[in-house]
N, C-alpha and C positions, 0 to 999 in steps of 0.2 A: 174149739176156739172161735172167738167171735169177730172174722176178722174184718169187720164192717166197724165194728167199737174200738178196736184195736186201734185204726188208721185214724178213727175220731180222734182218739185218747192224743195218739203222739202229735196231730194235728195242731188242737188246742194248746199242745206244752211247746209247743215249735212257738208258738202268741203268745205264751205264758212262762218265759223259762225260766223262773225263778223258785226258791225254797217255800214261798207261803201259799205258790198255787201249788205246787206239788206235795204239800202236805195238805192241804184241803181235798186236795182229787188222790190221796194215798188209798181207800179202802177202791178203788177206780182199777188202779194201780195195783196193787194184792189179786184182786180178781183176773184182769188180766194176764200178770206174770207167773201167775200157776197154770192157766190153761193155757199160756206159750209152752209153760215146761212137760205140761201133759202132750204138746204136740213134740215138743223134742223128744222125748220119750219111747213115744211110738214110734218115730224116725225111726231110732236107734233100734227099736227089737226088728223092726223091715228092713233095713239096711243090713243090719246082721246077719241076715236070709242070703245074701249074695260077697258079701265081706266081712266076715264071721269077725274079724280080727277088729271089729268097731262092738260088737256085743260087752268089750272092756269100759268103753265110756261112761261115765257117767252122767247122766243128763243133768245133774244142779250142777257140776261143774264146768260143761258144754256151753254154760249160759254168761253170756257176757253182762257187766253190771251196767246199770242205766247212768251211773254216774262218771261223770269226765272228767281227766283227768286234767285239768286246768292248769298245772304249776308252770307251763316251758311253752304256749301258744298263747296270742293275744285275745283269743274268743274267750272270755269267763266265764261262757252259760254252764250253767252247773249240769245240767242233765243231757244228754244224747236224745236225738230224736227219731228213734230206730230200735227196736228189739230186736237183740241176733244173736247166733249160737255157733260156735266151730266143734264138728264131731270129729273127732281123733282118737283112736287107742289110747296113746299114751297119758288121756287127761289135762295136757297142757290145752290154754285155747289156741295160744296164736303160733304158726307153722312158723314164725321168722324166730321163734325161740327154740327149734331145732325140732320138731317133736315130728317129725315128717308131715307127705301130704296130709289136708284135714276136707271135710265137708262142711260149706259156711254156708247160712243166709244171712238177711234180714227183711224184714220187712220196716218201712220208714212212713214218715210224717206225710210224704206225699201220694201215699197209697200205692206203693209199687213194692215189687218183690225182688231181691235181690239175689243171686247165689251162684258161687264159686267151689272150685273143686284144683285141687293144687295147695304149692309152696308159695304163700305170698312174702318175697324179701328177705328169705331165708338168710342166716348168718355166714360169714364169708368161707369157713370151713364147711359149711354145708353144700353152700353153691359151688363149690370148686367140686365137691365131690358128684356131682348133677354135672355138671359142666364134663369132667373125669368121664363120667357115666355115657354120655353122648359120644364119645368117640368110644369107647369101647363098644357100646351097641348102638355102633350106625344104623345098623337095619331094622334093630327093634324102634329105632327112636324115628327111623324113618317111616315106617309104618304107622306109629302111632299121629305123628303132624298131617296123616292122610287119612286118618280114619273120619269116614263120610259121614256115622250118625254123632260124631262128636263135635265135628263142624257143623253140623246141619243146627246144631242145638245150643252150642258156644260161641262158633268162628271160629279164628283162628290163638293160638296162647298169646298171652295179653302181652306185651311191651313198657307199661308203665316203668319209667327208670332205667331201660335202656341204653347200653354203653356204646356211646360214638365211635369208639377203639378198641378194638380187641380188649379181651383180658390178658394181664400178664401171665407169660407163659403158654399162650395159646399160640398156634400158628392163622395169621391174620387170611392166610389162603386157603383154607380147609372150607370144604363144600359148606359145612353148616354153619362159619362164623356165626351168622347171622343170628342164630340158636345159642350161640355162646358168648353173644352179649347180653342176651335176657340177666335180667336181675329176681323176675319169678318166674316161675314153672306152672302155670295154673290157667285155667280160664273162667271167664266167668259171664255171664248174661241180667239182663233186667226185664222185667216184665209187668206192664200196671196191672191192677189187682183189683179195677173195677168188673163189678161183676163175680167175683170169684167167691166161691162158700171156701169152709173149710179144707174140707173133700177133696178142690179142684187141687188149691194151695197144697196139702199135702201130697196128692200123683204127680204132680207137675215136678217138685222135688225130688221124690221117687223117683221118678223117670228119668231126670236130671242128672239126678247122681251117677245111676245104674251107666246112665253114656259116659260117665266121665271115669269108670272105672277101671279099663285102658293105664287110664293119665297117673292113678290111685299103683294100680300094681309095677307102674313100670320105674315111678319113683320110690320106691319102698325097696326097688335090685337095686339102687343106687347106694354106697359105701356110706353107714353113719360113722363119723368121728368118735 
């Protein structure tokens, strides 16, 4: 993958976001989004190496589509300006549609590299069941919020949407509230992607993932509905 052309591509449609550029740069477009999917690809048979139970995905299904879904946001641009894929067993892309954790990037318009590993937003039967999950395994879950190469390389699980008040039915004085306002289970990092070939972008993932593998098995002992 060419991902010096890549960042060009999504650059110029970030200045151009409309249907008559984006059909004139389509054969631009075709070139790129296949050797994104040869890179998802290969993800998936190396990922496999260490969490067999991703060998199921499919990588044209893994792949998220470039077009946006405009109907219910004031933004109209038609296209996204980001190629990105979520690897999951189950085939579903996005983890808030139940399908447990999943492994995301993307790569965006402004040359940087995105990617997450977790439940982003998960549905409320789910999250209760993740929520459930933390008090029955304090220690495993305690363990996991301390593991040093998963900070070293994430921080700490992300907060976005975060409840100011307990959850119903929690107890507001349990050591881990704090944990049991989360609204995702996941974490995630960014990183510019000047300089980077291929090569680097796909170990850096690798590498990425393989830390956040912890976060991967220990929400998957959590109760599906």
């Amino acid at each position: 993958m060419h991902v010096a052309e890549l960042s060009r591509f999504l650059f110029e449609l970030s200045e151009n976001n409309n249907r008559a550029w984006f059909v004139m740069n389509k054969p631009r477009y075709d070139i790129l989004r296949a050797e994104f999917l040869q890179m998802v690809t290969r993800l998936i048979q190396e990922l496999s190496k260490f969490d067999p139970a991703i060998a199921q995905c499919d990588p044209k299904k893994a792949l998220f589509r470039i077009n946006r879904d405009v109907r219910f946001g004031k933004d109209k641009s038609p296209y996204k300006t980001y190629f990105s894929a979520s690897i999951l067993p189950s085939g579903r892309k996005k983890p808030s549609e139940g399908g447990g954790p999943a492994y995301y990037f993307q790569i965006s318009q402004d040359n940087r590299l995105l990617f997450a590993v977790g439940e982003y937003m998960p549905p409320s039967d789910r999250l209760k069941n993740i929520r459930q999950h933390i008090l029955e395994d304090e220690t495993g879950f305690k363990k996991l919020i301390k593991n040093k190469a998963m900070k070293d390389c994430f921080g700490e699980l992300q907060e976005e949407g975060k409840l100011i008040r307990p959850p119903k039915g929690f107890d507001p004085e349990h050591a881990l509230i704090e944990y049991l306002k989360l609204k995702s289970m996941m974490v995630w990092t960014e990183i510019p992607l000047e300089g980077m070939l291929y090569e680097d972008v796909h170990k850096k993932l690798l590498s990425g993932f393989k830390t956040a593998l912890p976060l991967v098995t220990w929400l998957r002992a959590a109760k599906f509905s």
